[in-house]
MARTOR-907179 format. One record per residue: residue number from 1; x negated, y, z of N, C-alpha, C in turn; chain. Coordinates in steps of 0.1 Angstrom, whole numbers, plus 2048, in hexadecimal, padded with zeros to 3 digits. Each point is the difference from the previous one (the first is absolute). Last residue first. Example, Ala and Ser with C-alpha at 12.3 -4.5 7.8 and 13.67 -1.06 7.14 Angstrom:
% residues 2
num, neast, nnorth, nup, caeast, canorth, caup, ceast, cnorth, cup, cadena
2, 780, 7EA, 847, 7F7, 80B, 800, 808, 80B, 808, A
1, 7FD, 7C7, 7FF, 809, 80C, 800, 7F7, 80C, 800, A
//
This chain:
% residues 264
num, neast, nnorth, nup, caeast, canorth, caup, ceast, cnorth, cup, cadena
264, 763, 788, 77A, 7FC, 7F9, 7F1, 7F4, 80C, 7F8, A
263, 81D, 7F9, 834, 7F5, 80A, 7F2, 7FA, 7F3, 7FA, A
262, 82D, 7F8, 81A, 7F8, 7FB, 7FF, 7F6, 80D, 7F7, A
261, 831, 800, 823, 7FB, 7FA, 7F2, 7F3, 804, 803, A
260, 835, 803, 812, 7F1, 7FB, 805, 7F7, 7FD, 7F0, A
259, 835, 816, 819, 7F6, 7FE, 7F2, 7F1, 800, 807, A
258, 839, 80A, 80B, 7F1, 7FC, 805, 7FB, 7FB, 7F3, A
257, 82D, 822, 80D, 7FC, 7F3, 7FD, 7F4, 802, 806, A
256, 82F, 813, 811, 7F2, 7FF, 7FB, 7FD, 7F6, 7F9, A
255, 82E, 819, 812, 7FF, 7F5, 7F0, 7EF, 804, 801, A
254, 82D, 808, 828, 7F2, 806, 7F9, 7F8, 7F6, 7F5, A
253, 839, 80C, 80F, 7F4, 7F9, 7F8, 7F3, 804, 802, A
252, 827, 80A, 820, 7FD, 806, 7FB, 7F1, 7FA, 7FD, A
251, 830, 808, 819, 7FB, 7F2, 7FE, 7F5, 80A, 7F5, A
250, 81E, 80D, 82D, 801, 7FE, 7EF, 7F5, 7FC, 803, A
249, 81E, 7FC, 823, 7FC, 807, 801, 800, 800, 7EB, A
248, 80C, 7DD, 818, 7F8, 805, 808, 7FC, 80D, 800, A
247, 81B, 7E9, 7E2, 807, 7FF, 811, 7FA, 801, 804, A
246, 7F7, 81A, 7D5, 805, 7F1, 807, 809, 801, 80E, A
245, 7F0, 826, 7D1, 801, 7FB, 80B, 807, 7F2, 801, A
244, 7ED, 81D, 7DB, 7F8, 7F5, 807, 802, 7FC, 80E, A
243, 817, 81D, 7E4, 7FC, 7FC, 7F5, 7F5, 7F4, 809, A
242, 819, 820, 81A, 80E, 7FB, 7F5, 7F9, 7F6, 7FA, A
241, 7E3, 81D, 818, 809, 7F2, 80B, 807, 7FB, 7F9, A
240, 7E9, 820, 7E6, 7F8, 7F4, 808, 806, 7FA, 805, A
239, 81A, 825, 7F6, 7FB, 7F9, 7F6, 7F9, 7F3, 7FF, A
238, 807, 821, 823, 805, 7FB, 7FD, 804, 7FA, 7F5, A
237, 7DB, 814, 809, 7FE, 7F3, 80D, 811, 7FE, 7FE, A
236, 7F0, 823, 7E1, 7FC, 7F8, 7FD, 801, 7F4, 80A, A
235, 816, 824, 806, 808, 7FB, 7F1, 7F6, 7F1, 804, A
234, 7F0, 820, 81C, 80B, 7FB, 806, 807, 7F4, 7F4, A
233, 7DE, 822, 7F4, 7FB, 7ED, 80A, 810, 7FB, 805, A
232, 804, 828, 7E6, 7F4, 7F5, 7F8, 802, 7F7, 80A, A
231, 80B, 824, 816, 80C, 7F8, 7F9, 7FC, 7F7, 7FA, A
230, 7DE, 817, 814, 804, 7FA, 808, 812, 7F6, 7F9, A
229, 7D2, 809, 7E2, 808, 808, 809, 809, 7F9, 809, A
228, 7DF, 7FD, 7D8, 809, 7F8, 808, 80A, 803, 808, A
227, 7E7, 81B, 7D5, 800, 7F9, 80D, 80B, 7FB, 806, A
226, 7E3, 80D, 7CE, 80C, 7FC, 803, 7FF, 802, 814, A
225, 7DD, 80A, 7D8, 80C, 80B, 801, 80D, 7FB, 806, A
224, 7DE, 7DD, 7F7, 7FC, 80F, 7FC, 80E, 804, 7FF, A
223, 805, 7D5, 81B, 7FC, 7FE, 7F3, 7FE, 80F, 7FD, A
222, 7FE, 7EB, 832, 80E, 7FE, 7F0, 7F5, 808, 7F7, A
221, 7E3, 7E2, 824, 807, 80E, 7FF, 80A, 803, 7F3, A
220, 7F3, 7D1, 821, 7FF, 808, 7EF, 805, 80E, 801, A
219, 7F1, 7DA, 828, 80A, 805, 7FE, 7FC, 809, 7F2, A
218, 7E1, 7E6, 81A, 808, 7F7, 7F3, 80A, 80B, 7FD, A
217, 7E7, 803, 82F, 7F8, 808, 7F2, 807, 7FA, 7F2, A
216, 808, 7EE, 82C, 7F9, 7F6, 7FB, 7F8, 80B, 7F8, A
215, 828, 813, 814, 7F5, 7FC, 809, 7F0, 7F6, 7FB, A
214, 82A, 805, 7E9, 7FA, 812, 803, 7F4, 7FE, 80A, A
213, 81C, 7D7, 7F1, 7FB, 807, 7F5, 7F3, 80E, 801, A
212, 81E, 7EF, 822, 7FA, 7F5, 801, 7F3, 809, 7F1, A
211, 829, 811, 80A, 7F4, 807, 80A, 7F9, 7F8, 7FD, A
210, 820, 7F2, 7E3, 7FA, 80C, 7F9, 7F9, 809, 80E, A
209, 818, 7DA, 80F, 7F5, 7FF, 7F3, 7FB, 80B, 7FD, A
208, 820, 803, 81D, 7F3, 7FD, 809, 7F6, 7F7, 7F4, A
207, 829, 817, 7F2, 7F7, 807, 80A, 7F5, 7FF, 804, A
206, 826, 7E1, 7EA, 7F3, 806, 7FB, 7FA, 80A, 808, A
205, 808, 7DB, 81F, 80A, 80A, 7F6, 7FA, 808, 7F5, A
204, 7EC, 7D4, 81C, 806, 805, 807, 80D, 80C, 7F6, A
203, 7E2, 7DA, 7E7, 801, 811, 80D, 810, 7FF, 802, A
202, 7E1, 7D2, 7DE, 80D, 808, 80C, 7F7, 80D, 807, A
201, 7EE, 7E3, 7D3, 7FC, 807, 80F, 80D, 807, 802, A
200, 7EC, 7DA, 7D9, 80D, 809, 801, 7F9, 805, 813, A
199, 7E5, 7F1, 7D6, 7FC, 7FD, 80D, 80F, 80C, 807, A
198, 7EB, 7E5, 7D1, 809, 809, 804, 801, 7FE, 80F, A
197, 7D5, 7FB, 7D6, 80A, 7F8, 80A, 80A, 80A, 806, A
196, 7D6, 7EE, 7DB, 80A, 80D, 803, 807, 7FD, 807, A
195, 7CD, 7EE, 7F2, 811, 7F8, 804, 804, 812, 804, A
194, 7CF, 7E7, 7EE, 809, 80C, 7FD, 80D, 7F9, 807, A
193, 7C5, 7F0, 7F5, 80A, 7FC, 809, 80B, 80F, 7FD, A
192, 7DA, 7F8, 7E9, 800, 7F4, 806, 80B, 7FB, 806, A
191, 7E9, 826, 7DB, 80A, 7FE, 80A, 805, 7F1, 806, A
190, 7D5, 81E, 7E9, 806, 7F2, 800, 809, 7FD, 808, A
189, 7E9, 834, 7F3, 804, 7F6, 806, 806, 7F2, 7FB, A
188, 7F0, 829, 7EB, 7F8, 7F5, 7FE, 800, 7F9, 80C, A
187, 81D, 828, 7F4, 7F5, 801, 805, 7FA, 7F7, 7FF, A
186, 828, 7F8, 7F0, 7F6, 80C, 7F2, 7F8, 804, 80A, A
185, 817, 7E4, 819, 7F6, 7F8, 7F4, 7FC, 807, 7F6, A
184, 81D, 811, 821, 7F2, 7FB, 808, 7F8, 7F9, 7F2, A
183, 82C, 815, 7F4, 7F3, 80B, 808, 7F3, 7F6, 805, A
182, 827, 7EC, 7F8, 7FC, 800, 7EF, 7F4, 80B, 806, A
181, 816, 7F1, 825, 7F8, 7F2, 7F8, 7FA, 808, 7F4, A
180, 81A, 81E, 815, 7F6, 7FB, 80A, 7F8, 7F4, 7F7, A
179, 829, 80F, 7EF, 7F6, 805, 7FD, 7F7, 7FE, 806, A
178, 822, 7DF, 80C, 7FC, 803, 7EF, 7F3, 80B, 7FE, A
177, 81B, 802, 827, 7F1, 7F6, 800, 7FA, 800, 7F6, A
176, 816, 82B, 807, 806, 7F2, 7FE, 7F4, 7F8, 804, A
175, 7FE, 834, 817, 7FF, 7F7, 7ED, 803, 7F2, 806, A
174, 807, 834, 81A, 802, 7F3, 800, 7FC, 7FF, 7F1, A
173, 819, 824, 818, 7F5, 800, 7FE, 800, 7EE, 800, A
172, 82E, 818, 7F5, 7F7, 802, 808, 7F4, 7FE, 7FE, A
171, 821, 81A, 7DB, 7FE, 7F3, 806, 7F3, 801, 810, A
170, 81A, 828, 7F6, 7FC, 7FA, 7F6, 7FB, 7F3, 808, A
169, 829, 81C, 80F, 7F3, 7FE, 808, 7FB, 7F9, 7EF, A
168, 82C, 817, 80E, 7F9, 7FF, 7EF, 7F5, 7FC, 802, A
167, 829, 80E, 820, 7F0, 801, 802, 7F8, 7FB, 7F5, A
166, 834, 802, 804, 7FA, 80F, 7FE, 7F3, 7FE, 801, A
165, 809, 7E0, 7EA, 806, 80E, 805, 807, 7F7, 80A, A
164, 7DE, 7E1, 7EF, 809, 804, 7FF, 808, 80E, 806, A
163, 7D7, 7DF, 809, 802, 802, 7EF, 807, 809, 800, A
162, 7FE, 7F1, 82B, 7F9, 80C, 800, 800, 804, 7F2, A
161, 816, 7DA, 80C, 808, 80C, 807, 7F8, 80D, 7F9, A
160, 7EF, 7D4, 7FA, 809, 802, 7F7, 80D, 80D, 803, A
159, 7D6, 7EF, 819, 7FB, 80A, 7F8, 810, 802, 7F1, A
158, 801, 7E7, 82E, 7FB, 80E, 7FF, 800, 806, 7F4, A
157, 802, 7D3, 802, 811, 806, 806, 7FB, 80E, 7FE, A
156, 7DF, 7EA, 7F6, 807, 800, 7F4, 80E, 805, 803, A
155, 7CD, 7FD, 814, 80A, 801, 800, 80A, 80A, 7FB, A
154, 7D9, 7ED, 7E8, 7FF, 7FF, 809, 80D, 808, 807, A
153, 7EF, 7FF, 7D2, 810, 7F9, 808, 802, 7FD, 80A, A
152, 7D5, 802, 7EE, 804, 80B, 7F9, 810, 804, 802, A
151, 7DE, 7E1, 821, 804, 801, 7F2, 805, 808, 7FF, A
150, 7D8, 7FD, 822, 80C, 7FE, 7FD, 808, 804, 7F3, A
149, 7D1, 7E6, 818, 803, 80B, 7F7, 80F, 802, 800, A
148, 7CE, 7E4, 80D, 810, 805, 804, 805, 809, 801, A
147, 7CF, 7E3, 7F2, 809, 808, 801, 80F, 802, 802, A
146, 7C6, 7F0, 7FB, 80D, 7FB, 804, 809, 80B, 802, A
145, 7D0, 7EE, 7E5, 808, 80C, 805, 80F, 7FC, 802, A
144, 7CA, 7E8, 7FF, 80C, 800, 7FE, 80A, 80F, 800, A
143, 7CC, 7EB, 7EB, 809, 809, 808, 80B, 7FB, 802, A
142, 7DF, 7F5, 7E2, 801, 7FA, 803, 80D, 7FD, 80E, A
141, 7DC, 826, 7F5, 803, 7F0, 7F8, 808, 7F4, 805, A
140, 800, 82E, 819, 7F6, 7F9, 7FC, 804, 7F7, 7F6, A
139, 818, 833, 805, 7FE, 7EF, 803, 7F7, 7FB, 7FF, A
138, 810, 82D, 7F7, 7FB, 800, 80C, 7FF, 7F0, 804, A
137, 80E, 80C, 7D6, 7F3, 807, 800, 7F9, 800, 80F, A
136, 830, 7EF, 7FA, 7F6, 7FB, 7F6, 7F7, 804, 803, A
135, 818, 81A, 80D, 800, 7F9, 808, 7FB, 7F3, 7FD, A
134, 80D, 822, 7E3, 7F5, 805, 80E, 7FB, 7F4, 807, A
133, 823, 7FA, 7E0, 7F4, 800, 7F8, 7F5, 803, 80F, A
132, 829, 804, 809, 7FA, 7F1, 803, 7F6, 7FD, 7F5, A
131, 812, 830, 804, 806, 7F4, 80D, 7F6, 7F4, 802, A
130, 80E, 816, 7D8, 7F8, 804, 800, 7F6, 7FF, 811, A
129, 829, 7EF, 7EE, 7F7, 7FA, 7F5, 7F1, 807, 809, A
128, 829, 809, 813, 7FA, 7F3, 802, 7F4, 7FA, 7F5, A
127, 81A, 833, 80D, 7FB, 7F9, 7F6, 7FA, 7F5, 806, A
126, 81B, 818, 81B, 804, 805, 7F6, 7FB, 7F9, 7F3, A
125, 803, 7F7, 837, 7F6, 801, 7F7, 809, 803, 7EE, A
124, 815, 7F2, 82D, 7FE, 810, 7FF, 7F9, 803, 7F6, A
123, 805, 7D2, 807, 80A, 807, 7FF, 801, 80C, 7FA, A
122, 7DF, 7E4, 819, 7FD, 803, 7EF, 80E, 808, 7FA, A
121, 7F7, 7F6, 82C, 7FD, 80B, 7FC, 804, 800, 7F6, A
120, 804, 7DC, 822, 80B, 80B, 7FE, 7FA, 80B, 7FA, A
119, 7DB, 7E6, 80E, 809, 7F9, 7FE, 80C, 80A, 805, A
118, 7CF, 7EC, 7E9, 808, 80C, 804, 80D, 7FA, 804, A
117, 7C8, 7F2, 7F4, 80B, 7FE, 800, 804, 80A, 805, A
116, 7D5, 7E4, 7E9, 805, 811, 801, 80B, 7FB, 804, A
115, 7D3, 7DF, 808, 811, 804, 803, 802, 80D, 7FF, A
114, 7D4, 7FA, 7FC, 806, 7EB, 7F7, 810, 804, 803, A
113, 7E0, 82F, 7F9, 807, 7F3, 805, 804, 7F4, 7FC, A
112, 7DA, 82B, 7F5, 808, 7F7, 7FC, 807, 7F8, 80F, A
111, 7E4, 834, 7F0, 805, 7F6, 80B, 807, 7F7, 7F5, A
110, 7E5, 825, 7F0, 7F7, 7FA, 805, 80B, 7F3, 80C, A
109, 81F, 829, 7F6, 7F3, 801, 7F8, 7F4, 7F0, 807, A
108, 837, 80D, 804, 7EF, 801, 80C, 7F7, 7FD, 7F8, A
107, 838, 80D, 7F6, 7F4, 804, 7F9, 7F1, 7FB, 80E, A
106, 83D, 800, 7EE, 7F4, 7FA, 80A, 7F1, 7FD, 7FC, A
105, 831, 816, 7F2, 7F9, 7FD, 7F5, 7F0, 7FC, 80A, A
104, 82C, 807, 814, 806, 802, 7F7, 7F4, 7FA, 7EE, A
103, 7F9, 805, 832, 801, 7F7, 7FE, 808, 7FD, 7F1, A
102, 7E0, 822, 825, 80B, 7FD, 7F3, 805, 7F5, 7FB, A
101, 7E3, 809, 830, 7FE, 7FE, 7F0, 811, 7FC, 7FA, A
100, 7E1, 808, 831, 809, 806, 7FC, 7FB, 7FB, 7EE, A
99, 7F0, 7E0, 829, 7FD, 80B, 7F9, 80F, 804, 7F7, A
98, 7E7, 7D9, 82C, 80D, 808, 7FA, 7FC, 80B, 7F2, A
97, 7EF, 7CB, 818, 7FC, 810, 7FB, 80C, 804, 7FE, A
96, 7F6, 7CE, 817, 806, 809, 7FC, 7FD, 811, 801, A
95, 7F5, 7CA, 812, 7F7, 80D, 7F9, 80A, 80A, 7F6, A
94, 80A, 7DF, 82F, 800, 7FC, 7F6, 7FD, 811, 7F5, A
93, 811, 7EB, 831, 7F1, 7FC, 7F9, 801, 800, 7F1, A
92, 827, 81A, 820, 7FB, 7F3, 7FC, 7F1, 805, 7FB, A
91, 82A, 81F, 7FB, 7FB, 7FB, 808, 7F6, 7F2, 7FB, A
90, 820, 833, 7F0, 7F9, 7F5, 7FC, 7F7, 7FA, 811, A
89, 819, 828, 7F8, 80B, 7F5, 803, 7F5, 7EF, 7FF, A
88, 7F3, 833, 7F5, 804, 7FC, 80F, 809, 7F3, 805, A
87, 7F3, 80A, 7D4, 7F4, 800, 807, 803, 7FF, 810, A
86, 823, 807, 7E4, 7FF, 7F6, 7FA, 7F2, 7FC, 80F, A
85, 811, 826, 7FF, 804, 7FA, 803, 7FC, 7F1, 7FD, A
84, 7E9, 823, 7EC, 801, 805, 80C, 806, 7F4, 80A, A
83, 804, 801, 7CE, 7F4, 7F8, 807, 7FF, 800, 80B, A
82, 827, 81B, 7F3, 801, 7EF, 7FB, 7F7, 7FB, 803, A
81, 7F8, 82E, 800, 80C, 7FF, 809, 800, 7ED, 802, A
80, 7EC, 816, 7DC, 7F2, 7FF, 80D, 810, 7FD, 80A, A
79, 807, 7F3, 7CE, 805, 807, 808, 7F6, 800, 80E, A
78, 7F7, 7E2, 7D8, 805, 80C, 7FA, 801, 80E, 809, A
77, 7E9, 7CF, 809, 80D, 807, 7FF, 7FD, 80C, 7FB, A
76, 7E7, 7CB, 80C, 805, 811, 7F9, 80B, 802, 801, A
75, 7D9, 7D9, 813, 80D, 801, 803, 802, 815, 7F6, A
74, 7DD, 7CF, 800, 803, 80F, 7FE, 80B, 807, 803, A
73, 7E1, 7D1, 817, 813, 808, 7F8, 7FD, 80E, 7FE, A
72, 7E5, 7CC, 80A, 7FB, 80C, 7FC, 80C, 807, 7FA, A
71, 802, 7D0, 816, 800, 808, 7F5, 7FD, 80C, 802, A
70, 80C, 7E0, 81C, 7F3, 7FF, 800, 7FF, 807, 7F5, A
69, 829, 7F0, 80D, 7FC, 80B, 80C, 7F1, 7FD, 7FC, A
68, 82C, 7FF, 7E4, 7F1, 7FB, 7FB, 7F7, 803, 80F, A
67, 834, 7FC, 805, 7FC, 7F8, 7F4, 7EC, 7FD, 7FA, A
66, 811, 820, 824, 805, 7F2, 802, 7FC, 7F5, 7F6, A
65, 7FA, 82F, 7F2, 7F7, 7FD, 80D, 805, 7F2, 808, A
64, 81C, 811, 7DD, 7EF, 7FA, 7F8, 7F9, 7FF, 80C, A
63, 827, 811, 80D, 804, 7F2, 7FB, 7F5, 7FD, 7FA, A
62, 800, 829, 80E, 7FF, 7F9, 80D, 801, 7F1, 7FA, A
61, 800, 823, 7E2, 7F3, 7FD, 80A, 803, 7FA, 803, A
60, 827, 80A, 7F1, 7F7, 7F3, 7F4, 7F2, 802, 80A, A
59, 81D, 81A, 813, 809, 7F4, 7FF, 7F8, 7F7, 7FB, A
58, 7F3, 836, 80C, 7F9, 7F1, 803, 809, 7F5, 7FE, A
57, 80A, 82F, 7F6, 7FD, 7FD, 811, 7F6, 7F3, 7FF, A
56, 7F9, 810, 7D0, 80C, 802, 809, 7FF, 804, 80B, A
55, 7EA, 7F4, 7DC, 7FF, 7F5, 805, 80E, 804, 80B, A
54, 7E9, 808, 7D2, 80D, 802, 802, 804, 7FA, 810, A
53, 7DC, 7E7, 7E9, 805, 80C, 7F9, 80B, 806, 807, A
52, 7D4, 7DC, 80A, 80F, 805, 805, 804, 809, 7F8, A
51, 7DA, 7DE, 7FA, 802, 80C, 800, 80E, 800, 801, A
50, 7D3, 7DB, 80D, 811, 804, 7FB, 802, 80F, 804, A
49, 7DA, 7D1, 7FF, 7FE, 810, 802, 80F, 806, 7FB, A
48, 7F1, 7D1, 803, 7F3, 80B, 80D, 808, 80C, 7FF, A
47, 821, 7D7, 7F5, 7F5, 80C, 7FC, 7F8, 804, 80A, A
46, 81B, 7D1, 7F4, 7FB, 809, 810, 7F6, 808, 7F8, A
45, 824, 7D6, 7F3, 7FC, 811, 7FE, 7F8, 805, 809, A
44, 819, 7D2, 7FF, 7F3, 802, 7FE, 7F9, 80C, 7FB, A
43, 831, 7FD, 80E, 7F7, 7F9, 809, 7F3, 803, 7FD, A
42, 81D, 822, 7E2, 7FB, 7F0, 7FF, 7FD, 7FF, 80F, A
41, 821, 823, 7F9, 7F3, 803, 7FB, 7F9, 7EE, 805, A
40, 82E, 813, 80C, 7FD, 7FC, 7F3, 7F2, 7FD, 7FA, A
39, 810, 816, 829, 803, 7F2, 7FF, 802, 7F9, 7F4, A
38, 7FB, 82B, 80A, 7F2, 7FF, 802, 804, 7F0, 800, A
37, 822, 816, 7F2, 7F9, 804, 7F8, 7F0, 7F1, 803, A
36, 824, 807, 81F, 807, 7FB, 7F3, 7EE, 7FD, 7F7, A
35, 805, 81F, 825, 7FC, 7F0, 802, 805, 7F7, 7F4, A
34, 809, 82C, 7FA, 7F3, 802, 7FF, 7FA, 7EE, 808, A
33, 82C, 810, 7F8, 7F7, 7FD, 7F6, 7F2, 7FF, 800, A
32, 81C, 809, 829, 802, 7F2, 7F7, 7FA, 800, 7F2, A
31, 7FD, 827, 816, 7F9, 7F6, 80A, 7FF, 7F4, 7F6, A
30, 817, 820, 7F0, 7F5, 803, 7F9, 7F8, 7F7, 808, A
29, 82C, 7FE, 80C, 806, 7FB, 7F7, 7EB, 7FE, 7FB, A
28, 809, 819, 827, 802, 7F4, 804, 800, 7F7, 7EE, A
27, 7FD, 834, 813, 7F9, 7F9, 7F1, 7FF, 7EF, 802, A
26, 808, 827, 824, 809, 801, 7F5, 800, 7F7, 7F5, A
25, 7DD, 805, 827, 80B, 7F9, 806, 80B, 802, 7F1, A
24, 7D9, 813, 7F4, 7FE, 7F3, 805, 80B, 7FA, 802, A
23, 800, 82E, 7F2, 7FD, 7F9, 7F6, 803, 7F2, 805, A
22, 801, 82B, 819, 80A, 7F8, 801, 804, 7F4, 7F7, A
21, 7D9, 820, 805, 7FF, 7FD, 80D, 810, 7F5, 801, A
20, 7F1, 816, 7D6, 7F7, 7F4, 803, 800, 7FA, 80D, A
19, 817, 821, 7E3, 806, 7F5, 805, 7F7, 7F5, 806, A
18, 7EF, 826, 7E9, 80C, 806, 80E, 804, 7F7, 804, A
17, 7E6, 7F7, 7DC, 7F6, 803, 80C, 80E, 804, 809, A
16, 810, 7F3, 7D9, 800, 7F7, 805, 7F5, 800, 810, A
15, 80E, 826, 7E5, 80E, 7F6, 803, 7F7, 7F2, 80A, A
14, 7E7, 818, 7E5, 7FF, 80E, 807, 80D, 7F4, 809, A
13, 7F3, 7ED, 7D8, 7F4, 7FF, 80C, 804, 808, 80A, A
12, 821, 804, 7DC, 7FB, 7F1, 806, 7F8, 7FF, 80D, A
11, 807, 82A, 7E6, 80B, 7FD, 80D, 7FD, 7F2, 804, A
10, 7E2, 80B, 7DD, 801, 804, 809, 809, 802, 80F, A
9, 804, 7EF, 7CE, 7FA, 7FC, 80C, 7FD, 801, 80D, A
8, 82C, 818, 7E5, 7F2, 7FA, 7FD, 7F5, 7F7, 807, A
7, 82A, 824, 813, 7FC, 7F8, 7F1, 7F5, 7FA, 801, A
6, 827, 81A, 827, 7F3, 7FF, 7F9, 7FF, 7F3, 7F6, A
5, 829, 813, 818, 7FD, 803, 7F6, 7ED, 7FE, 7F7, A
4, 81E, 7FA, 829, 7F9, 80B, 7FE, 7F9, 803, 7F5, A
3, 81E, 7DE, 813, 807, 80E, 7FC, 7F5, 80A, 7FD, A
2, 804, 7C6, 807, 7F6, 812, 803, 80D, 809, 7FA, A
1, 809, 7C6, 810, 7FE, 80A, 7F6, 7FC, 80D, 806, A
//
């Protein structure tokens, strides 16, 4: 959690360039979705041409560069910090571009893909309707778009602390699968493939969650006219160990899904 009180999109992108040098090693769970993801996409698939949204350090590049290593990869980001990295991490025979782009409403004029994909964004994205209409518009016929996304209850030990005084946090970021599905097909996707899943993850104390959090750029600033403060945190990691502690430490739901589908 922030204390600083910033709002709106903008702390997103601004949060997530700062974190871009501690993004990679922190993000073990966004690794795994992102092999998850690319492991869903047909044997007999092989786009010429795929667009990254959101791409990050690189977890879903690196997995589409395994998975298509002859494919032509657009790789984006939002954040020059995130490409930076990403670009320096990339290796191998294989045709990959980078470029800065929004991903909230994804705009290349004159370009189509056989693969739009993302992976741990759609979350932050506020409107999916308007999301995957885009991304529609950036498909070939025929197109795929693959995606991994976290739910709206994404963790739930967490966020049933934060509902509640003294911190009043409004709900987290995230849509159900449910919407994801009902969003892709009012874009004129054919959803082929969808699963919601619960992926429980041990730490060490809350502590070293909520650094885990801070370092990835995930951490939420409190809510207009409120801060955290140093008593704030203290309530809050004792609270956490009450409400999701184990014998290892605590325990703490991450709930993604996946979704594969078809332009129609």
């Amino acid at each position: 959690m922030n204390a600083s009180g910033e709002s709106g999109v903008d702390w997103r992108s601004a949060r997530f360039g700062r974190a871009a040098r501690t993004y990679h090693e922190s993000t073990p769970v966004q690794a795994a979705m992102a092999e998850r993801l690319a492991g869903l996409l047909s044997d007999d698939f092989r786009p010429a041409s795929v667009l990254e949204l959101g791409c990050g350090t690189g977890h879903l590049t690196q997995a589409l560069v395994r998975t298509f290593p002859h494919s032509s990869i657009l790789a984006t980001d939002l954040s020059e910090a995130m490409l930076k990295h990403a670009r320096s991490g990339s290796d191998g025979p294989v045709r990959i571009s980078w470029q800065r782009l929004d991903a909230r409403a994804p705009q290349l004029p004159g370009q189509v893909f056989d693969l739009v994909t993302s992976n741990a964004l759609v979350q932050w994205l506020p409107d999916l309707d308007e999301h995957f209409l885009c991304c529609r518009k950036l498909s070939s016929q025929g197109g795929r778009l693959a995606v991994a996304g976290l739910c709206d209850d994404n963790f739930p030990e967490l966020e049933r602390i934060l509902s509640r005084a003294p911190f009043c946090y409004p709900p987290g970021p995230g849509h159900s699968s449910d919407a994801a599905e009902a969003a892709a097909k009012r874009g004129c996707w054919e959803v082929e493939f969808l699963a919601s899943e619960n992926w429980p993850v041990s730490y060490p104390s809350a502590k070293a969650f909520l650094a885990h959090l801070r370092d990835s750029g995930a951490n939420r600033p409190p809510p207009p006219g409120k801060s955290l403060g140093s008593l704030g945190l203290g309530e809050l990691l004792e609270s956490l160990e009450r409400e999701a502690g184990d014998s290892d430490g605590i325990r703490i739901t991450w709930k993604p899904w996946f979704l594969v589908a078809r332009a129609i």
